[in-house]
C-alpha positions, 0 to 999 in steps of 0.5 A: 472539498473533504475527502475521507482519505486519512493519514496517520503521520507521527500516530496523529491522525489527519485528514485530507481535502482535495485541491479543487484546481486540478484537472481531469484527464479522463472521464473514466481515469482521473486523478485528484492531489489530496492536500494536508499541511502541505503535503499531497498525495495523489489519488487514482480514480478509476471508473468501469462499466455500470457501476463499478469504480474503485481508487488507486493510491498514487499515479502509476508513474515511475519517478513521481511518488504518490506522497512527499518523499519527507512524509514520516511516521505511519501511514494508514490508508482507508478502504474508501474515498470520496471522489468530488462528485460524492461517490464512495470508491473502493480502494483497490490497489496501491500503483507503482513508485507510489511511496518509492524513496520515502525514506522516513516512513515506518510503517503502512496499514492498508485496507482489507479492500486492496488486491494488487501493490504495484511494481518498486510501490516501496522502493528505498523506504529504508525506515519502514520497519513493518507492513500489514498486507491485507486479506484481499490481496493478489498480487504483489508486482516486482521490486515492490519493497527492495531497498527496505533495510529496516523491514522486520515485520511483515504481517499478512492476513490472507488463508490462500497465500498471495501471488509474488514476484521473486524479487519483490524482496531484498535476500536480506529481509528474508533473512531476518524479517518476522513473517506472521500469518493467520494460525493454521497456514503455516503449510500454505505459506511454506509452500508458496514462492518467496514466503516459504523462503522465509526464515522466521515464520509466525502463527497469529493466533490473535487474528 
């Protein structure tokens, strides 16, 4: 069954299907491995009262990465997924260790519907030279993109700031990382926790 969950790996856009053998723990929390020339990534699919529902990338697993860890290129993640049963989940949040140790990606796009990106979600990806944080977002948890060498550019589309842990960088990319933030919120991004520690800060006035 086609899911509109796209990677684009190598820029070359692919799509995914899920894998119809998988079972279902929970009526409310489910996952689903979505396949693409041999590669998974696992999907979280929450479901609460009434009609809210929304999907997670990844199982929220220490030690079990969402994606294979050999996955290279850029990856970019829809703002919704179709779960088997034909209805739409907004993809809400990225869950712990979900990209952790994918030391071949350069680069992650995420929708503007997500608002949290768990604890060591970026862990040791030592090629991901730039990530785009959404509006949306609330919360980055600890640890979330330490071990990233080669981080350089971080772009955040958010006006109120983002809540963030203090480690959820290394010191070295505060130090030599590009942040660029939406034009006139520079004393925003100045005053908050972690962002204001940033040496290069830059207006996107094209956004």
């Amino acid at each position: 069954m086609m899911f509109v969950l796209s990677l684009v790996l190598l820029f070359v856009p692919l799509h995914l299907y899920a894998d119809d053998e998988d079972e279902v723990p929970s009526k409310y929390v489910f996952q689903r491995p979505i396949k693409c020339d041999g590669r998974t990534v696992m999907v979280t699919f929450k479901r609460g009262m009434g009609s809210e529902r929304h999907a997670v990338v990844g199982c929220n697993t220490y030690g079990k990465p969402a994606i294979d860890t050999t996955t290279t290129g850029r990856i970019v993640i829809p703002d919704t997924i179709k779960a088997p049963n034909g209805i739409r989940y907004w993809v809400k949040g990225v869950s712990r260790h979900a990209f952790a140790y994918c030391s071949r990606l350069t680069e992650v796009v995420l929708p503007e519907t997500m608002t949290d990106i768990g604890d060591q979600s970026f862990l040791g990806c030592t090629s991901l030279t730039q990530i785009t944080l959404p509006r949306n977002l609330i919360v980055i948890y600890p640890a979330a993109f330490r071990n990233c060498p080669s981080l350089n550019l971080i772009r955040l589309h958010g006006r109120k700031g983002v809540n963030v842990y203090a480690d959820i960088f290394d010191q070295s990319t505060i130090e030599k990382a590009i942040l660029m933030i939406p034009a006139g919120t520079s004393k925003v991004y100045s005053n908050s926790l972690v962002w204001g520690l940033f040496r290069y800060r830059m207006e996107d006035y094209d956004f």
